[in-house]
C-alpha positions, 0 to 999 in steps of 0.5 A: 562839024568836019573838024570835029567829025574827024577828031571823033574818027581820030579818037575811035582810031586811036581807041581801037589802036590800044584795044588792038595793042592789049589784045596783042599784048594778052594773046602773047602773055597767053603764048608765052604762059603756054611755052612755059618755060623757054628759058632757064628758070631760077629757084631761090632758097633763102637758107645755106647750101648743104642745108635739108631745104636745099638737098631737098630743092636740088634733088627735086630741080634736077628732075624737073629739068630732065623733064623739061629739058631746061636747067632750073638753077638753085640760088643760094641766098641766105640771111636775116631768117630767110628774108633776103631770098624772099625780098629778092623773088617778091622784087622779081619779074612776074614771069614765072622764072624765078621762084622761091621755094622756103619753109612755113618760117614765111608766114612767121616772120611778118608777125616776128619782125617789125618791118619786112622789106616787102609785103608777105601778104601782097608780094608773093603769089603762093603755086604749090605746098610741096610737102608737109613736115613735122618735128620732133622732140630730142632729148641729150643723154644727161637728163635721164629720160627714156619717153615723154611722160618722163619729159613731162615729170622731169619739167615739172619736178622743177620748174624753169629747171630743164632747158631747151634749145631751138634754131632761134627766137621766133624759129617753128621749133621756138614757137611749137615748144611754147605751144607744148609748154602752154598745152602741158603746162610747163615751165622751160628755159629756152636757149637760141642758137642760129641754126639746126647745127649748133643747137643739135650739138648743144643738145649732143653735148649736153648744155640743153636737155631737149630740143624741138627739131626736124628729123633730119637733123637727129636721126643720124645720133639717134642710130647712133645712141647720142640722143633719143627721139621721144615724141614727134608733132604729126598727126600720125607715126611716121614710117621712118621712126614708127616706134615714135608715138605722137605728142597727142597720143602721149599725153597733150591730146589733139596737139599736132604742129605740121610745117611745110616746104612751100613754092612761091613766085612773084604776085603778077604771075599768070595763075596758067603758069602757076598751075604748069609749075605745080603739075610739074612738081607734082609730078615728081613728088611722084616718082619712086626717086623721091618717093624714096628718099621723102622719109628720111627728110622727115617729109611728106608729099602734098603738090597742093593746087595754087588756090589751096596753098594760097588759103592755107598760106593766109591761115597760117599766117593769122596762127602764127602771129596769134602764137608769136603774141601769146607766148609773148615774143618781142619783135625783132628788128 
């Protein structure tokens, strides 16, 4: 009976020993979460420097770091349509130091590719929808056409005739022009190129007569005379090209494709340190420096709460794998 007696206090002492360990370990997790951040935090974006999300990213984290008085560093990891940044962040530490900031291409790719080297469902814990995009349709100067009903005529007179350039197979601006193509009922060939440049300037010289695109990347030829901008895929006009009109209101009626730039971190990540990251950003998007310059990014400001990025990050990920199937892309290895 004394034996036992002392293995039951043993236990009990050991028990509260651990207890005690968890309630440290939590109170420090909490006191860290609150110091947010201590240290250097790490931004990856997984596409090349001098590309629109990275001018983006390095204009909005060198705000942030005037404003917390820590470096937020940009890490440039490129390759496999965005997938290594992403794999590099899902694999990182949960503690709110390095983080991704990417385009809704993230929520494309678990439907495009047959195997990711992570889960994008699971992996990545989504903080903020920094901003909203749309695109635009470009035509080159060969095809003779002024506007979209123009568009339209010119890809039904012939169809398979007219081709259009995009940033790759399985790319936003592939899967919004099959969109377009089933909501008009067209007949288009699409040629991929690997990336915004060498698509616009296909487009620029003529070898496709239109393309799907972010404003970004022509609205300096379009100043210019290269090209026209004929219709965007918003729901409303943009400032910065207001003599655009809509796709809707041309002619394919409630047809709309908005895009965003999101910021995740890795799944673990205190939901406390989340909402400081979102603040943080949201803060920024605010102010008159980048308030300034979001037009002609072809953006829009949003700082969403991480519980409705999250939401709407699973949304997008059930539509874009229904688009990826109806316009009957085969997977890519």
């Amino acid at each position: 009976m004394k034996y036992s007696f002392n293995t039951g206090v043993f236990k009990i002492k050991n028990g509260l020993f651990y207890l005690s360990s968890i309630l440290i370990t939590l109170a420090m997790n909490g006191a860290s979460a609150q110091n947010w951040p201590v240290k250097p935090v790490r931004i990856v974006v997984p596409f090349p420097a001098g590309g629109a999300v990275d001018t983006v990213t390095r204009n909005l984290s060198q705000q942030i770091s005037e404003s917390l008085k820590q470096p937020f560093l940009i890490e440039n990891k490129p390759g496999a349509g965005a997938i290594i940044g992403a794999d590099t962040v899902a694999k990182s530490n949960p503690d709110g130091y390095t983080l991704l900031l990417t385009t809704h291409g993230l929520a494309i790719a678990p439907s495009l590719y047959k195997k990711l080297p992570f889960d994008a469902k699971k992996d990545l814990t989504a903080v903020t929808q920094i901003m909203s995009s749309y695109l635009v349709l470009a035509v080159g100067p060969t095809i003779g056409v002024n506007n979209f009903s123009d568009f339209l005529n010119a890809a039904r007179v012939k169809p398979n005739s007219l081709n259009y350039g995009s940033t790759g197979l399985g790319s936003a601006p592939h899967l919004v022009m099959e969109l377009l193509k089933q909501s008009a009922n067209l007949e288009l060939t699409h040629i991929p190129y690997k990336g915004d440049a060498p698509m616009n300037q296909a487009l620029l010289s003529g070898y496709v007569g239109a393309a799907i695109s972010p404003l970004s990347g022509v609205i300096n030829p379009m100043h210019a005379g290269k090209l026209k901008i004929i219709a965007m895929t918003g729901t409303k006009r943009s400032e910065a090209i207001p003599d655009v009109p809509t796709i809707s209101e041309s002619g394919v009626p409630n047809f709309e494709h908005t895009g965003w730039l999101g910021l995740f971190a890795p799944a673990g990540t205190q939901l406390l340190i989340a909402r400081k990251i979102q603040a943080e950003f949201t803060k920024v998007l605010n102010s008159p420096e980048i308030k300034g310059k979001l037009p002609n990014w072809g953006y829009e400001a949003v700082g969403s709460t991480p519980e409705n990025f999250s939401v709407k990050y699973q949304q997008d990920l059930l539509s874009y794998a229904k688009a990826i199937k109806d316009a009957h892309i085969e997977l890519q290895d």
